[in-house]
PDB file of N, CA, C, O and CB in Angstrom:
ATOM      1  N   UNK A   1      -5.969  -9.891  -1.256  1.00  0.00           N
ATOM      2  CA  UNK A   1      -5.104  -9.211  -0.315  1.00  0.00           C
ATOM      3  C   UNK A   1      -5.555  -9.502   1.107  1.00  0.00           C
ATOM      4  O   UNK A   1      -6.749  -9.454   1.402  1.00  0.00           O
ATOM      5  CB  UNK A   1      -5.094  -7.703  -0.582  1.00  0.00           C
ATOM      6  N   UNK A   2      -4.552  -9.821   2.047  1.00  0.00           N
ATOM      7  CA  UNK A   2      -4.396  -9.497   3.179  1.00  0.00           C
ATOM      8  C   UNK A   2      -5.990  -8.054   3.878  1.00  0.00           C
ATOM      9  O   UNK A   2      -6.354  -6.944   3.488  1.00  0.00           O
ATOM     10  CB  UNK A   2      -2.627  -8.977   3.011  1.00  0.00           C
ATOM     11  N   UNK A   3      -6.388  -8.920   4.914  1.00  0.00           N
ATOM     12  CA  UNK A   3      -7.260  -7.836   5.841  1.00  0.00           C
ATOM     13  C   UNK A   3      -6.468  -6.499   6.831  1.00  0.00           C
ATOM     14  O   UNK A   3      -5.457  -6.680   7.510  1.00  0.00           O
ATOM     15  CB  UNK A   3      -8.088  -8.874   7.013  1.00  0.00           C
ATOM     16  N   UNK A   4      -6.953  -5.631   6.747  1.00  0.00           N
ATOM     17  CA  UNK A   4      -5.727  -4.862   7.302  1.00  0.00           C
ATOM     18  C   UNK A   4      -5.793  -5.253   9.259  1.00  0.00           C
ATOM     19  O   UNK A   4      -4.972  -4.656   9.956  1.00  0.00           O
ATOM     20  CB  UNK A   4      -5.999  -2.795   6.809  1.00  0.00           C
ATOM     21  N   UNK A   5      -6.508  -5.961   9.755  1.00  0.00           N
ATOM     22  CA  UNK A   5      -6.096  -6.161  11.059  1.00  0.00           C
ATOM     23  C   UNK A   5      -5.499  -7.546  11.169  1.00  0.00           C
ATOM     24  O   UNK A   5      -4.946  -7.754  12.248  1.00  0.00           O
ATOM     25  CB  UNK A   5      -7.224  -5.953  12.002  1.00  0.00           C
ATOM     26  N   UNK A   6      -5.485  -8.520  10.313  1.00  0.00           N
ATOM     27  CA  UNK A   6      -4.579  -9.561  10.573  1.00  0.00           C
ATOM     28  C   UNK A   6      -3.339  -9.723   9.809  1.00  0.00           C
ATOM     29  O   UNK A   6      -3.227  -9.499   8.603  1.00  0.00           O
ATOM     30  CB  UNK A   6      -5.223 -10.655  10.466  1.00  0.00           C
ATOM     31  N   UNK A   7      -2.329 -10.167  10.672  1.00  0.00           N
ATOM     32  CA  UNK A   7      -0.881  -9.702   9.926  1.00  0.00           C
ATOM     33  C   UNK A   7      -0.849 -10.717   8.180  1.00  0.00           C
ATOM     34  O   UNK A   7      -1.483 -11.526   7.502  1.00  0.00           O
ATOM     35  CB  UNK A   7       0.839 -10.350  11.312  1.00  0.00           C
ATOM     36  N   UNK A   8       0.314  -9.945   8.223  1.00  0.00           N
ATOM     37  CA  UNK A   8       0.368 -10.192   6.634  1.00  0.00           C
ATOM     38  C   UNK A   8       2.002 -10.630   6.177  1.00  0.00           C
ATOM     39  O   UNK A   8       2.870 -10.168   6.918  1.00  0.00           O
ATOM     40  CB  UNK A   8      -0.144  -8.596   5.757  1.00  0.00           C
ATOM     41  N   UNK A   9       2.334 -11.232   5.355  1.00  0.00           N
ATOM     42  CA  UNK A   9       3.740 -11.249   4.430  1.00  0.00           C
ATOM     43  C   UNK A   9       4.256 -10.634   3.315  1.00  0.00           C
ATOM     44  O   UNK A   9       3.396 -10.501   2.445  1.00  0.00           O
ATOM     45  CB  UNK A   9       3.916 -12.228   3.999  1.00  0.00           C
ATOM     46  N   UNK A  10       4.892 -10.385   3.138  1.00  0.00           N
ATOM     47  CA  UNK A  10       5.218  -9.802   1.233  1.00  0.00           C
ATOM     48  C   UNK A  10       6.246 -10.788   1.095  1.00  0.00           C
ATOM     49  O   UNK A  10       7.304 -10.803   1.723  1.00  0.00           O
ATOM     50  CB  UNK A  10       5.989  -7.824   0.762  1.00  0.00           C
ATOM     51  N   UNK A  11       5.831 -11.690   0.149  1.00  0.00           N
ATOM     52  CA  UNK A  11       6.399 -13.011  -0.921  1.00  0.00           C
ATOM     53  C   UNK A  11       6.865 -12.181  -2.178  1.00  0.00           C
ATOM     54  O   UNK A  11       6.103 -11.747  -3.042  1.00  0.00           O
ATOM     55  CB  UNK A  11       4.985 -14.335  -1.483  1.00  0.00           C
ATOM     56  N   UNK A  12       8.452 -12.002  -2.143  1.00  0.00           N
ATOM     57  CA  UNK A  12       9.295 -11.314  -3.810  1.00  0.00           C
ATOM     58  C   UNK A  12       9.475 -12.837  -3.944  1.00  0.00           C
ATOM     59  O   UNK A  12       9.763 -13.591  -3.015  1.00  0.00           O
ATOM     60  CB  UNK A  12      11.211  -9.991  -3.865  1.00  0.00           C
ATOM     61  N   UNK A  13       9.201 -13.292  -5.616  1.00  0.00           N
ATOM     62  CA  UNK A  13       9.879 -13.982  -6.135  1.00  0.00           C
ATOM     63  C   UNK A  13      11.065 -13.647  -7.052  1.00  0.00           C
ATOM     64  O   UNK A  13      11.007 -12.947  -8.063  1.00  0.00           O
ATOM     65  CB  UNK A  13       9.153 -14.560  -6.542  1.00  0.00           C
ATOM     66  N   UNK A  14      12.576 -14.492  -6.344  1.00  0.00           N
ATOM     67  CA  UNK A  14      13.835 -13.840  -6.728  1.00  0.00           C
ATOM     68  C   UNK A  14      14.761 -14.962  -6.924  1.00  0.00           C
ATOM     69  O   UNK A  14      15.863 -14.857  -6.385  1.00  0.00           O
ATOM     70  CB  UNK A  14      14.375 -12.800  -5.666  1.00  0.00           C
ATOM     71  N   UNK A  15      14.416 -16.362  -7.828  1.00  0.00           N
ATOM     72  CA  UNK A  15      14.655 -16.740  -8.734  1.00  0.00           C
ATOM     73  C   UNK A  15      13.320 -17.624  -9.625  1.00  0.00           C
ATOM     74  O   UNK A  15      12.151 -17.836  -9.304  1.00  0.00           O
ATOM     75  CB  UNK A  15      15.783 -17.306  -8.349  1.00  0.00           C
ATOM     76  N   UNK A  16      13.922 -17.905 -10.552  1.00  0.00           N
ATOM     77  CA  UNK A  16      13.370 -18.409 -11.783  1.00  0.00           C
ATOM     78  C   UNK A  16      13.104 -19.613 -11.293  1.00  0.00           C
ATOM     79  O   UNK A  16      13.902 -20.393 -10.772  1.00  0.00           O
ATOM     80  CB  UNK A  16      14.209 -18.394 -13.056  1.00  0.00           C
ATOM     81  N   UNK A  17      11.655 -19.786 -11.518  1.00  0.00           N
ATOM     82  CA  UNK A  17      11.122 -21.783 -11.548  1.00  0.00           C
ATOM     83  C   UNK A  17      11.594 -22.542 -12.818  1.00  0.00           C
ATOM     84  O   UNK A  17      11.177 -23.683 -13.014  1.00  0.00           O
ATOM     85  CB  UNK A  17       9.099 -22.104 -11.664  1.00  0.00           C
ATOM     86  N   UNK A  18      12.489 -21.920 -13.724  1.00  0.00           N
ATOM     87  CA  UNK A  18      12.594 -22.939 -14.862  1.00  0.00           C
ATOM     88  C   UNK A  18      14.038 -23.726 -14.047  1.00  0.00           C
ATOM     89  O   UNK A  18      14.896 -23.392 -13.231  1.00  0.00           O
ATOM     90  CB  UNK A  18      12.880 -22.085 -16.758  1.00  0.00           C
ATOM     91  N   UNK A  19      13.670 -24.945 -14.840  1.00  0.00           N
ATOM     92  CA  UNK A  19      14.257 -25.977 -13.589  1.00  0.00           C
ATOM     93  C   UNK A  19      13.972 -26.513 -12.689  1.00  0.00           C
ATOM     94  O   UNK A  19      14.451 -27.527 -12.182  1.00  0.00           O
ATOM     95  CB  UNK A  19      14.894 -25.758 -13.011  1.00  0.00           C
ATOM     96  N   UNK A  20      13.098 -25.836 -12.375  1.00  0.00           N
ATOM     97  CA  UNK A  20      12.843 -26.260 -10.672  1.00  0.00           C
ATOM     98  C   UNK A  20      11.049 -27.263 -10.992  1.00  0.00           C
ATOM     99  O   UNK A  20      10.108 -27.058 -11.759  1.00  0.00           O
ATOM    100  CB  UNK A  20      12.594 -24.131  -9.239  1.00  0.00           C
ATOM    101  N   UNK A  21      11.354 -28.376  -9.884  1.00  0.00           N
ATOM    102  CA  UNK A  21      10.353 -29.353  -9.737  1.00  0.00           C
ATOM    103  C   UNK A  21       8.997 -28.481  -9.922  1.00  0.00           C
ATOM    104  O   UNK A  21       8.733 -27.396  -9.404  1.00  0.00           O
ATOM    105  CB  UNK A  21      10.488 -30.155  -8.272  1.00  0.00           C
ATOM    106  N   UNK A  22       8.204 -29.270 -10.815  1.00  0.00           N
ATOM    107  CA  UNK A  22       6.694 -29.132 -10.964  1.00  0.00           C
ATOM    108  C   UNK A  22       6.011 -28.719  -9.936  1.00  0.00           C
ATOM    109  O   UNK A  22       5.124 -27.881 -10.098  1.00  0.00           O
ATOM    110  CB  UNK A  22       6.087 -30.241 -11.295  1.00  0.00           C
ATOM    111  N   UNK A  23       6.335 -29.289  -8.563  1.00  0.00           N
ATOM    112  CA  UNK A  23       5.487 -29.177  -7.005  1.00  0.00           C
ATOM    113  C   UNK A  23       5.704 -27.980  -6.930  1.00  0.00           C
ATOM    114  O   UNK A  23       4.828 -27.168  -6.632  1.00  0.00           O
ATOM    115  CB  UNK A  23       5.970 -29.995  -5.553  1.00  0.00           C
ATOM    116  N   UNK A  24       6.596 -27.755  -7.122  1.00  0.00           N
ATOM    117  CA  UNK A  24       7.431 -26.004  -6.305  1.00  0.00           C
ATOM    118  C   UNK A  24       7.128 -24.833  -7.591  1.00  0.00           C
ATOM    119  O   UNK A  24       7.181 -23.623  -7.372  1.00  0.00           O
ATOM    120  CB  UNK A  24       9.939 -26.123  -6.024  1.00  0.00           C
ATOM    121  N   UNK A  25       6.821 -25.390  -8.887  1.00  0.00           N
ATOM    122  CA  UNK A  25       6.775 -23.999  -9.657  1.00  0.00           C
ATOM    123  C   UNK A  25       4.829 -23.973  -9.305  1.00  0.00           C
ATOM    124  O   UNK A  25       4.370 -22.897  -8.922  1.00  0.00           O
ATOM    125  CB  UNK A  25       7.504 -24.107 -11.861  1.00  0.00           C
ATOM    126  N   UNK A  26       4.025 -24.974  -9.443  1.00  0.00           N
ATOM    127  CA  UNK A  26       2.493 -24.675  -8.832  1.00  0.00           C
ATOM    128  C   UNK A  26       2.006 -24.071  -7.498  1.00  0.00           C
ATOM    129  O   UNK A  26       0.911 -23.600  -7.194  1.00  0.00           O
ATOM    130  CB  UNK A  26       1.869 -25.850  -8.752  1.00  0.00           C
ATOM    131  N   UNK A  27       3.722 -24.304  -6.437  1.00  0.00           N
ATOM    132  CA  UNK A  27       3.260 -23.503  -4.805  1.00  0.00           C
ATOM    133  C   UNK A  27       4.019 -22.391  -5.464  1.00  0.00           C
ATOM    134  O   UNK A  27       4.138 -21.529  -4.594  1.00  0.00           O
ATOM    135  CB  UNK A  27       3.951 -24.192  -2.869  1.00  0.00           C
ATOM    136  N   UNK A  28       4.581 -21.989  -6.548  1.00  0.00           N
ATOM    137  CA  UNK A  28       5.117 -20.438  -6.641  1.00  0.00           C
ATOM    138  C   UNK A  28       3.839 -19.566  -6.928  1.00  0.00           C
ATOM    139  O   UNK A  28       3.704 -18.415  -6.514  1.00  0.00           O
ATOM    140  CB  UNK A  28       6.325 -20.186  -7.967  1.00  0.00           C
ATOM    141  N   UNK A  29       2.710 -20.404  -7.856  1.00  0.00           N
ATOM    142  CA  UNK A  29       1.686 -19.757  -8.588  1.00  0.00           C
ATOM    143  C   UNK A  29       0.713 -19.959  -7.595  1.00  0.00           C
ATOM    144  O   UNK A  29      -0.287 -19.261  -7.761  1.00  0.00           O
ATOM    145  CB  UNK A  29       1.342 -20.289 -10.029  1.00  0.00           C
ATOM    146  N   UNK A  30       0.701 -20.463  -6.924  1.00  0.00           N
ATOM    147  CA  UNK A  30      -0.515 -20.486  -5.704  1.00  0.00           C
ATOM    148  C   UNK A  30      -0.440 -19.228  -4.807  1.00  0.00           C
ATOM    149  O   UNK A  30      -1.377 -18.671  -4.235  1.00  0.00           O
ATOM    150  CB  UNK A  30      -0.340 -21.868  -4.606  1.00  0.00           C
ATOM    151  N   UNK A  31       0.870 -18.897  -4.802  1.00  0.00           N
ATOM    152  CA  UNK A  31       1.223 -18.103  -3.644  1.00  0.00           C
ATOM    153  C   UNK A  31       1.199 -16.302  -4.891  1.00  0.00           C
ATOM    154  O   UNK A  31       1.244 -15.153  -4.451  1.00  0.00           O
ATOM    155  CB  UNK A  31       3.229 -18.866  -2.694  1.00  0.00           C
ATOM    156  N   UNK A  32       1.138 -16.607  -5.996  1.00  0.00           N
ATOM    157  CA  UNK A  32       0.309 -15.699  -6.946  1.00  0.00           C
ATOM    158  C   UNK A  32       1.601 -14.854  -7.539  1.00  0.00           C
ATOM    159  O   UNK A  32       1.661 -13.719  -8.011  1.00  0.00           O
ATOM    160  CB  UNK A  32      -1.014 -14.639  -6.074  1.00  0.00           C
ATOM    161  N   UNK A  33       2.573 -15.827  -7.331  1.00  0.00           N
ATOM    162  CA  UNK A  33       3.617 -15.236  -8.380  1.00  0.00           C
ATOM    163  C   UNK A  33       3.792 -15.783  -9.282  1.00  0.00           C
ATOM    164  O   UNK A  33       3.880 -17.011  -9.255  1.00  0.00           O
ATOM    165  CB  UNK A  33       4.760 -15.047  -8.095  1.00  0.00           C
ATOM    166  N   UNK A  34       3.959 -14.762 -10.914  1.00  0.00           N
ATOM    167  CA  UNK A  34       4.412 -15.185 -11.756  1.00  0.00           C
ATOM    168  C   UNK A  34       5.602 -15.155 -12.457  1.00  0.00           C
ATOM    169  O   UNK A  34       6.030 -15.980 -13.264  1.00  0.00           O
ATOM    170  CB  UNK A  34       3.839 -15.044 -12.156  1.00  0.00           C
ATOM    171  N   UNK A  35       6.285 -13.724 -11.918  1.00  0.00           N
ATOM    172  CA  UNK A  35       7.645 -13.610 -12.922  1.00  0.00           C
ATOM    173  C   UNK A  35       8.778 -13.124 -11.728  1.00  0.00           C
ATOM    174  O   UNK A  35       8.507 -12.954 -10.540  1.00  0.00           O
ATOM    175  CB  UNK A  35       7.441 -12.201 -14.448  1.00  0.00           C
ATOM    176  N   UNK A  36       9.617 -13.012 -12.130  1.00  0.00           N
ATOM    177  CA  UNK A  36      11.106 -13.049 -11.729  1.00  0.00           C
ATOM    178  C   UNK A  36      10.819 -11.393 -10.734  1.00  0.00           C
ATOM    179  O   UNK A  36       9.865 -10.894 -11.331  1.00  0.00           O
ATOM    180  CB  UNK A  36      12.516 -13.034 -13.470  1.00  0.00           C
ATOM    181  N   UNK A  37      11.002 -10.942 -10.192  1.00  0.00           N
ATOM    182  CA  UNK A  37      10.862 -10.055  -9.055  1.00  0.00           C
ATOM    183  C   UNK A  37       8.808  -9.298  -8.524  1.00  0.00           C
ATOM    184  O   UNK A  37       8.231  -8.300  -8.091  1.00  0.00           O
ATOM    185  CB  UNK A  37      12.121  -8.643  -9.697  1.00  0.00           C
ATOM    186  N   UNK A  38       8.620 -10.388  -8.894  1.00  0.00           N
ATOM    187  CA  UNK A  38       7.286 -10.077  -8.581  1.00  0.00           C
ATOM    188  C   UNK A  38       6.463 -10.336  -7.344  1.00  0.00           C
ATOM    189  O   UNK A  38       6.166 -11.495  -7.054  1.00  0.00           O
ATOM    190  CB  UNK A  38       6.701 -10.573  -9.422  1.00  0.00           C
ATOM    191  N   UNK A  39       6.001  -9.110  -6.446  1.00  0.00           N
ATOM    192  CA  UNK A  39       5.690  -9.563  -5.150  1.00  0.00           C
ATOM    193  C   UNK A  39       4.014  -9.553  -4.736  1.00  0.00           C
ATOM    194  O   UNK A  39       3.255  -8.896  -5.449  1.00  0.00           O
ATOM    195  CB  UNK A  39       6.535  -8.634  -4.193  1.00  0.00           C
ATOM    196  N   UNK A  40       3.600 -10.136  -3.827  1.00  0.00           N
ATOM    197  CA  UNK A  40       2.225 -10.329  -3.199  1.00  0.00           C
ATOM    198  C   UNK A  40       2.320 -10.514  -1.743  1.00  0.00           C
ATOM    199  O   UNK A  40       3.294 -11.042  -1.206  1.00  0.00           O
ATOM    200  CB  UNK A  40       1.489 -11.540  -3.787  1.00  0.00           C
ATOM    201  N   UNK A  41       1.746 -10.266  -1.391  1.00  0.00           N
ATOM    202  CA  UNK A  41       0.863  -9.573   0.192  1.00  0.00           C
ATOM    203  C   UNK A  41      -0.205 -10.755   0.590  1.00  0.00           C
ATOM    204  O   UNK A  41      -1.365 -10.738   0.179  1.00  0.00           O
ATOM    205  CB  UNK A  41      -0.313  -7.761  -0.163  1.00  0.00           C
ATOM    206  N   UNK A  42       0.354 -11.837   1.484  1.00  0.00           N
ATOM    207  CA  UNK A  42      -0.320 -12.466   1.501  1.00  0.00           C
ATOM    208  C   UNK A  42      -0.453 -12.823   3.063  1.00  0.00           C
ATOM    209  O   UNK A  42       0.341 -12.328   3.862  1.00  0.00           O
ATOM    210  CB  UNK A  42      -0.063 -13.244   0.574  1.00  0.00           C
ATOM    211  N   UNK A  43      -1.747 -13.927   3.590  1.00  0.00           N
ATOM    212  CA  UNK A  43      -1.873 -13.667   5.090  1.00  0.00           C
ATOM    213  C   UNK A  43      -1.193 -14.287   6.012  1.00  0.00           C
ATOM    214  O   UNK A  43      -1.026 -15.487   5.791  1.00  0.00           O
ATOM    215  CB  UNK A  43      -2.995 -13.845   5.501  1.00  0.00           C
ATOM    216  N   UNK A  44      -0.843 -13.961   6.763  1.00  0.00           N
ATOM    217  CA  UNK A  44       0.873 -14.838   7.389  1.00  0.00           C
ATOM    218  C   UNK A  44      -0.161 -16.122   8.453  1.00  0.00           C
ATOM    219  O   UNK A  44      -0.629 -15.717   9.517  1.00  0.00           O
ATOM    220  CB  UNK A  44       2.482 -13.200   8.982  1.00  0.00           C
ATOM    221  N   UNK A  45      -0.316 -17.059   8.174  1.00  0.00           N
ATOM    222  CA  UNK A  45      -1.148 -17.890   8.433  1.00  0.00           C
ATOM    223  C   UNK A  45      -0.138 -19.526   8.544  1.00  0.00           C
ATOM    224  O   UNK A  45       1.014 -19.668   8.135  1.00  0.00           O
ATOM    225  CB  UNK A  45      -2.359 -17.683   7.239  1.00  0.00           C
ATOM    226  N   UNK A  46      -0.995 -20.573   9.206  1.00  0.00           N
ATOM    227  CA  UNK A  46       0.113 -21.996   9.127  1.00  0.00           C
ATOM    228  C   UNK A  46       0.392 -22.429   7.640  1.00  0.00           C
ATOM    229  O   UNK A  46       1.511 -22.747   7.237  1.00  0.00           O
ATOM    230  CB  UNK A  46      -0.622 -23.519   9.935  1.00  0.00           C
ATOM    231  N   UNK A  47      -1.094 -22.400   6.630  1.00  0.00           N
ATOM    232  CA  UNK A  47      -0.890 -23.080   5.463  1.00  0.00           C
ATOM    233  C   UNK A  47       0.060 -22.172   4.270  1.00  0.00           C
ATOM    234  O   UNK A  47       0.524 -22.730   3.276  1.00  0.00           O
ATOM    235  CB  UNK A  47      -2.379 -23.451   4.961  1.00  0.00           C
ATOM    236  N   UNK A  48       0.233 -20.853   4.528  1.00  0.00           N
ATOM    237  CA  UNK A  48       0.846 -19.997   3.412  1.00  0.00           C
ATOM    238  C   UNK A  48       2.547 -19.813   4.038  1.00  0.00           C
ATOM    239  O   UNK A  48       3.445 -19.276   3.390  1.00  0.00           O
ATOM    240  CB  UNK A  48      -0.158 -18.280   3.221  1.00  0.00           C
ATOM    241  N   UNK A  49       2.722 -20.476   5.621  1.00  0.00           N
ATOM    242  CA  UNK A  49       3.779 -20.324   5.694  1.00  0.00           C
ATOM    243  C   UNK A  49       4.435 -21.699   5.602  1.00  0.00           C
ATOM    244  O   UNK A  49       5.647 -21.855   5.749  1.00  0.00           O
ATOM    245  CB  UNK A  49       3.975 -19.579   6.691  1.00  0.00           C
ATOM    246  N   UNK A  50       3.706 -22.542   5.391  1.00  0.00           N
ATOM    247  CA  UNK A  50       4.167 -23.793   4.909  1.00  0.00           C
ATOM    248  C   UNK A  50       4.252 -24.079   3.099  1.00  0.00           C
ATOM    249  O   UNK A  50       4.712 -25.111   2.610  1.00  0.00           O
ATOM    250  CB  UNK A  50       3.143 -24.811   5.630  1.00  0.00           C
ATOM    251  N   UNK A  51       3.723 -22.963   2.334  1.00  0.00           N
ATOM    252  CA  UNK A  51       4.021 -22.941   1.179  1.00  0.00           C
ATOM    253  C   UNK A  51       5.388 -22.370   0.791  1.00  0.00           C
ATOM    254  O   UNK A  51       6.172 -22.777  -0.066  1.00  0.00           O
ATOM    255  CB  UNK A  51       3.072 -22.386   0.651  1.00  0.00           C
ATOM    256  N   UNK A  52       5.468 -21.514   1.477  1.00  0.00           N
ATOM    257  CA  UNK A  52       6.854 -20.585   1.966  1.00  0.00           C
ATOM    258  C   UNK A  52       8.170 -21.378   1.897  1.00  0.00           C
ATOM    259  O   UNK A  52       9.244 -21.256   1.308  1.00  0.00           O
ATOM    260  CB  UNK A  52       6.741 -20.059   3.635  1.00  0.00           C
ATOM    261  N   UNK A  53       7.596 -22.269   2.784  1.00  0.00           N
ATOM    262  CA  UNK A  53       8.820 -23.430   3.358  1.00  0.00           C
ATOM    263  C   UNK A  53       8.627 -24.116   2.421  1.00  0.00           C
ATOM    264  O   UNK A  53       9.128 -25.170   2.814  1.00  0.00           O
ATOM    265  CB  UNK A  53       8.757 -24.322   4.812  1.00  0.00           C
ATOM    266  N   UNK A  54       8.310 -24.280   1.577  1.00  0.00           N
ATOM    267  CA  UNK A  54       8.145 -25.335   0.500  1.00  0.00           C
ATOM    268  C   UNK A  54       9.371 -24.763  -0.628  1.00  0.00           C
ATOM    269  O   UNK A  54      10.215 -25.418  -1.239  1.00  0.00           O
ATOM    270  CB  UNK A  54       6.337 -25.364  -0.201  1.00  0.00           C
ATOM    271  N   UNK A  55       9.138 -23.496  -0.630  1.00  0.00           N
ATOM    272  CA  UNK A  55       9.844 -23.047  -1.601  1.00  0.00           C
ATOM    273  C   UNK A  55      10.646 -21.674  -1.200  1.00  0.00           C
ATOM    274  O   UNK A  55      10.833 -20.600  -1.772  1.00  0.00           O
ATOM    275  CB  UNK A  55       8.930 -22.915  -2.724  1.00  0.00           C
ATOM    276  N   UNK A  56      11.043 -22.255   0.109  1.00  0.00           N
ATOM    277  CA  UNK A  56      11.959 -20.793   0.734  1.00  0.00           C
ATOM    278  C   UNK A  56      13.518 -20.504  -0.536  1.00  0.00           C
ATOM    279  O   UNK A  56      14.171 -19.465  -0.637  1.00  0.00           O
ATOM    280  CB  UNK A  56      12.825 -21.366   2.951  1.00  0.00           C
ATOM    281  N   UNK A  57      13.714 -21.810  -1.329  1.00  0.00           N
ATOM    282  CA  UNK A  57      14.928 -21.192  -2.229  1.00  0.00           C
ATOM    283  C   UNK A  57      14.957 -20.246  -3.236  1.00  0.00           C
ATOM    284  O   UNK A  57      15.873 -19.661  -3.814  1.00  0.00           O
ATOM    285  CB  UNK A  57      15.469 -22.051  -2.854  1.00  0.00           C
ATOM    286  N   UNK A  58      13.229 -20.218  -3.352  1.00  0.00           N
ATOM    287  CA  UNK A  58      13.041 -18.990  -4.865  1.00  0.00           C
ATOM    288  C   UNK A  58      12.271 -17.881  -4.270  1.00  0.00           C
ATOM    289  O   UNK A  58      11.416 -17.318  -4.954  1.00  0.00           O
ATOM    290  CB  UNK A  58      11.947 -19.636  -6.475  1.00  0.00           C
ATOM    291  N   UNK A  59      12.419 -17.647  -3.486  1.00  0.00           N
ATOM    292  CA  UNK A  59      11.366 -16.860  -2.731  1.00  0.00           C
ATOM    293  C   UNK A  59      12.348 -15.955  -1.089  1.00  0.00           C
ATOM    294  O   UNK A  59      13.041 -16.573  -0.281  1.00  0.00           O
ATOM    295  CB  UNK A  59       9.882 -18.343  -2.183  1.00  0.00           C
ATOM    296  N   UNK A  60      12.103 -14.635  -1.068  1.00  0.00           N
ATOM    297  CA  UNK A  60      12.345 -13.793   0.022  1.00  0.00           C
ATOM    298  C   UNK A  60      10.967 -13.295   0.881  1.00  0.00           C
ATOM    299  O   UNK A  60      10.121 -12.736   0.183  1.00  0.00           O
ATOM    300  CB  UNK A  60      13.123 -12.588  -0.569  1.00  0.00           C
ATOM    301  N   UNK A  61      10.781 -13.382   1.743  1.00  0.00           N
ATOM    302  CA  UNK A  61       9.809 -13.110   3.044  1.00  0.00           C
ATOM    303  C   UNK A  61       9.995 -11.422   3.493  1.00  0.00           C
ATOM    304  O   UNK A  61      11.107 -10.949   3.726  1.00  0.00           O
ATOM    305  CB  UNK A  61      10.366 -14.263   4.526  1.00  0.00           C
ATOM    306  N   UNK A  62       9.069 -10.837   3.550  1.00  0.00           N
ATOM    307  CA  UNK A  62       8.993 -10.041   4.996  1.00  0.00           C
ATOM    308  C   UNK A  62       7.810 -10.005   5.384  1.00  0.00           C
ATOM    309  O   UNK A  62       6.876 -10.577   4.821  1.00  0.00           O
ATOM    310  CB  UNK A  62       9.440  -8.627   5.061  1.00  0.00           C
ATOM    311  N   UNK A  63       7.736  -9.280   6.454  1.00  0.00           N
ATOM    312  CA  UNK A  63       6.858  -9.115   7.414  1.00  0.00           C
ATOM    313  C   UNK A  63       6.164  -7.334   6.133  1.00  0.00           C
ATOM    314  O   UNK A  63       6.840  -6.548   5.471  1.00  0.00           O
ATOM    315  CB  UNK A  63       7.854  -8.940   9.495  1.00  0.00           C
ATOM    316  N   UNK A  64       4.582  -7.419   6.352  1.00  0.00           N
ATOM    317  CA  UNK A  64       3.799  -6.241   5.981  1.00  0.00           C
ATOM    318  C   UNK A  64       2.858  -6.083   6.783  1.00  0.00           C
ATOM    319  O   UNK A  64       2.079  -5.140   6.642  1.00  0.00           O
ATOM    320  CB  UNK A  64       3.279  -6.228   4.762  1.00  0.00           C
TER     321      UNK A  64
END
């Protein structure tokens, strides 16, 4: 988890990796999701928001 003085994201995953390219279902599990509405708190940083962008089609963002 996220430190509570540096900002943070909440990553819902809100579709399914079946189908979807090998690259993009391993940045779904990196980013520590595994199933269909499942979310994590992660540190809003260059490399986790470039995982983001990797896979902004299965995946919703906010700010935590």
């Amino acid at each position: 988890m996220a430190e509570n003085n540096e900002k943070s994201i909440k990553v819902t995953l809100v579709k399914s990796t079946i189908g979807a390219v090998p690259k993009n279902r391993k940045t779904v599990e990196a980013l520590g999701l595994k199933k269909v509405n499942a979310t994590n708190v992660i540190p809003d940083n260059a490399s986790t928001r470039g995982m983001v962008r990797q896979v902004r089609h299965l995946v919703t963002v906010e700010e935590a």
